[in-house]
C-alpha positions as CSV (number, residue, x, y, z in Angstrom):
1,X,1.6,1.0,-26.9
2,X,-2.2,0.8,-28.2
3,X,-5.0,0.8,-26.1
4,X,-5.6,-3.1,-26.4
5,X,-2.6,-3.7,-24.6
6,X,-2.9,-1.0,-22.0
7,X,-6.5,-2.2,-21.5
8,X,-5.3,-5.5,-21.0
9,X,-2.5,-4.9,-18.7
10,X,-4.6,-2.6,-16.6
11,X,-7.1,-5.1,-15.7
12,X,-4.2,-7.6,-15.0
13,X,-2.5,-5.3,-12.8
14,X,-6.2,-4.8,-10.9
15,X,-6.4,-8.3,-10.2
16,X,-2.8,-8.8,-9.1
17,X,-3.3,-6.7,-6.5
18,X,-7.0,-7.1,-5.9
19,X,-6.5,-10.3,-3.5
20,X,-4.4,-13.3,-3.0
21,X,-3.9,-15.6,-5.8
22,X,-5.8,-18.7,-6.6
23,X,-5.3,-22.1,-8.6
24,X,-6.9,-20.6,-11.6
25,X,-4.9,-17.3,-12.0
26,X,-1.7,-19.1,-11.9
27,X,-2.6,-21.8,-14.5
28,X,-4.2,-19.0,-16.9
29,X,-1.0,-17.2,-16.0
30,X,1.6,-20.0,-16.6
31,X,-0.5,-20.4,-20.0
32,X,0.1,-17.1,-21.0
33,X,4.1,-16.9,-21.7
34,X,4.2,-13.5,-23.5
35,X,2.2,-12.0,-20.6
36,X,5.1,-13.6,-18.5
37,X,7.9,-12.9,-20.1
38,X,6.5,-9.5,-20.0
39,X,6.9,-9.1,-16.2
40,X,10.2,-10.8,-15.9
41,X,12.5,-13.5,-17.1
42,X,13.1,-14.7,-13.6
43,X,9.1,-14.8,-12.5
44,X,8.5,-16.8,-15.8
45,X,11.2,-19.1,-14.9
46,X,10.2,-19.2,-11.3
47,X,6.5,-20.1,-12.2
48,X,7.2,-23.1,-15.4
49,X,9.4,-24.9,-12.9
50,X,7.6,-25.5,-10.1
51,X,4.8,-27.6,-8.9
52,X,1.2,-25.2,-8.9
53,X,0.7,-26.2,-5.5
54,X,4.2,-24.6,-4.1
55,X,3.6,-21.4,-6.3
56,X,-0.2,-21.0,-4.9
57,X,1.5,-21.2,-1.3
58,X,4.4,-19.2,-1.5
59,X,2.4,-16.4,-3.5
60,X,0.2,-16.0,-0.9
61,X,2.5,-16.0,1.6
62,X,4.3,-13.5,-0.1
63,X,1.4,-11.6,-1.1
64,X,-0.2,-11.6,2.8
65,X,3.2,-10.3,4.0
66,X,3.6,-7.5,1.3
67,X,0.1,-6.0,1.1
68,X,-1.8,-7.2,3.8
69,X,0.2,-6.9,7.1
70,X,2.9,-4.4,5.9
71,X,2.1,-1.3,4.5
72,X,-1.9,-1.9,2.3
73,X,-1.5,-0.5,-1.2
74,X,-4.0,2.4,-0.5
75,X,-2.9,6.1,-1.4
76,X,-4.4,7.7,1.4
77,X,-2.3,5.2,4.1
78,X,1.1,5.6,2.1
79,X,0.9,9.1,1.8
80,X,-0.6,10.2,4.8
81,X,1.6,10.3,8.2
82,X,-1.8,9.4,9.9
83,X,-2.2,6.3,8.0
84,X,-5.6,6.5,7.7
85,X,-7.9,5.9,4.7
86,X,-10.1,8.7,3.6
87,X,-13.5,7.9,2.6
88,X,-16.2,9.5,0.4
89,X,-15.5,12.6,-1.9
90,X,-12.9,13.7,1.0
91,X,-10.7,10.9,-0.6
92,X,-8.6,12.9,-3.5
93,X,-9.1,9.8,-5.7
94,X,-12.4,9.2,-5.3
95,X,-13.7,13.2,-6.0
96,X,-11.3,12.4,-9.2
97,X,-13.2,9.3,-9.7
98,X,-16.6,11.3,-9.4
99,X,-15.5,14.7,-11.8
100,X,-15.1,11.1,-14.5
101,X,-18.2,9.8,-13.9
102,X,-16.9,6.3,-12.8
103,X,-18.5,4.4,-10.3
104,X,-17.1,2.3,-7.5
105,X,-19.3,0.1,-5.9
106,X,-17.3,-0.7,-2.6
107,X,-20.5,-3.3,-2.0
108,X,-19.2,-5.7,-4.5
109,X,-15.7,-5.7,-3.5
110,X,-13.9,-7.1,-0.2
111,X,-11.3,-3.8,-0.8
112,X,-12.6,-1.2,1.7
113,X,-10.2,2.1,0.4
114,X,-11.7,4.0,-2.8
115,X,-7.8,4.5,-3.4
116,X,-7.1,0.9,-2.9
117,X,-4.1,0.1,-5.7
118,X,-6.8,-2.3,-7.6
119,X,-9.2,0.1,-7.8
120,X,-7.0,2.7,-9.5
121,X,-5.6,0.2,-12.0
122,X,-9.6,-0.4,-12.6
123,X,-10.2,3.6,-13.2
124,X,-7.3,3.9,-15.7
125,X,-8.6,0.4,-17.5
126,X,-12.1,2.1,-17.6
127,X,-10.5,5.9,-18.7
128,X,-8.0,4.1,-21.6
129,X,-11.3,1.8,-22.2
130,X,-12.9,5.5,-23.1
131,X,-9.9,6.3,-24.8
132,X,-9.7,9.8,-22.6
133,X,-5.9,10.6,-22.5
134,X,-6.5,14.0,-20.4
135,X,-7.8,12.2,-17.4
136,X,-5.6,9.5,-17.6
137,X,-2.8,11.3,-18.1
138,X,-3.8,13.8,-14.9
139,X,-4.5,10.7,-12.8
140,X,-1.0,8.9,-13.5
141,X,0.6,12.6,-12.5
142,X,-1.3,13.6,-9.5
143,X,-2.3,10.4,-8.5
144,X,-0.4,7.2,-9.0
145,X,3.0,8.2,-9.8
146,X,3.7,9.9,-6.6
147,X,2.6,6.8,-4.6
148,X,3.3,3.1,-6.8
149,X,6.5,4.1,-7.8
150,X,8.2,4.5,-4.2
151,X,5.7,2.1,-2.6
152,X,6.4,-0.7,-5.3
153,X,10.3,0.3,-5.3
154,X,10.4,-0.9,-1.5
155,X,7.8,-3.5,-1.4
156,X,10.2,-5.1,-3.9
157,X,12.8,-4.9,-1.6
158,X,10.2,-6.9,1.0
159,X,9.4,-10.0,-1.6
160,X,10.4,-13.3,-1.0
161,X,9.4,-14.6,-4.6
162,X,10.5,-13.6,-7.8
163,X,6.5,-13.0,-9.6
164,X,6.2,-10.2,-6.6
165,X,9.4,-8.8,-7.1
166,X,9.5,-8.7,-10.9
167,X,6.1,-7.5,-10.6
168,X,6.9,-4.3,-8.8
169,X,9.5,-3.7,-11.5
170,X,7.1,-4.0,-14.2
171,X,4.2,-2.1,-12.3
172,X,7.0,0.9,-11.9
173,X,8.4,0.5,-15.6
174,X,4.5,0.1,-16.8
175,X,3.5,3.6,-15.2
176,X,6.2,5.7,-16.0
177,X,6.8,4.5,-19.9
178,X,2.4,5.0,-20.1
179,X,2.4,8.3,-18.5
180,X,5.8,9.5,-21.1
181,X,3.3,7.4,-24.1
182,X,0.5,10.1,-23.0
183,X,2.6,13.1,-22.9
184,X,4.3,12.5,-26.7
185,X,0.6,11.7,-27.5
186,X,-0.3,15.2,-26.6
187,X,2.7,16.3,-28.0
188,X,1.5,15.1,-30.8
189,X,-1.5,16.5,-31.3
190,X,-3.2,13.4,-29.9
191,X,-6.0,14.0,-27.5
């Protein structure tokens, strides 16, 4: 997959799980029918036969329920029995985010984790952006892949619309078939 793609998909994925969606995200999205048919022949149906309105309100819905009141997508609170977020360079993702020199201003955002799901899709946009396979490969082992992949497998199972659930399918495909890309790369010779 080049980097275009990957670049655009990771900033996609950020803002999918950034916040609820809104009127304009789902028109840009329902204009975009490769991007849909990318995440799933039953979302794309789902979303070109029903009224905006309806999608806006069951998304959010579903969205509130999934990562909001159940279980936040934030590393620290999925893999830590405590639950608890860690903050500052005592949060594994953020000292990785640090060694990488990217910064995350947590005063622009209404996302309060460093680890926060949206914020990690933003980190690998930014390392693919610098085209810096090492770190992104290291990030997708030690960091996402032992977190998204069971998380998204049973938020799935908690969705009530078929853009959330084909969206953890793709999020879980995305990550493993990008991390297996990296590894051939460096196979490869590619660094």
């Amino acid at each position: 997959m080049d980097n275009d793609t990957r670049l655009y998909i990771y900033a996609f994925l950020s803002r999918v799980m950034s916040d609820i969606p809104d009127a304009r995200f789902i028109k840009d999205l329902k204009a975009n029918e490769s991007l849909m048919s990318t995440i799933g022949e039953n979302s794309m149906q789902w979303l070109l036969g029903l009224d905006d309105m309806f999608i806006l309100d069951e998304l959010n819905s579903d969205f509130t329920s999934l990562f909001v009141l159940n279980t936040q997508p934030i590393e620290s609170f999925v893999l830590d029995a405590k639950n608890e977020a860690q903050v500052g360079l005592q949060n594994p993702a953020m000292s990785y985010y640090f060694q990488n020199n990217f910064e995350v201003n947590m005063d622009q955002t209404s996302i309060m984790a460093p680890d926060h799901l949206s914020i990690e899709f933003a980190f690998m946009q930014t390392l693919v952006y610098r085209d810096e396979k090492k770190p992104q490969r290291e990030f997708l082992e030690q960091h996402m892949i032992p977190w998204v992949v069971p998380y998204m497998m049973g938020m799935k199972s908690m969705s009530t619309t078929p853009f959330y659930q084909d969206i953890c399918d793709f999020i879980v495909e995305f990550l493993v078939a990008d991390l297996d890309g990296l590894m051939a790369g460096e196979e490869n010779g590619s660094k």
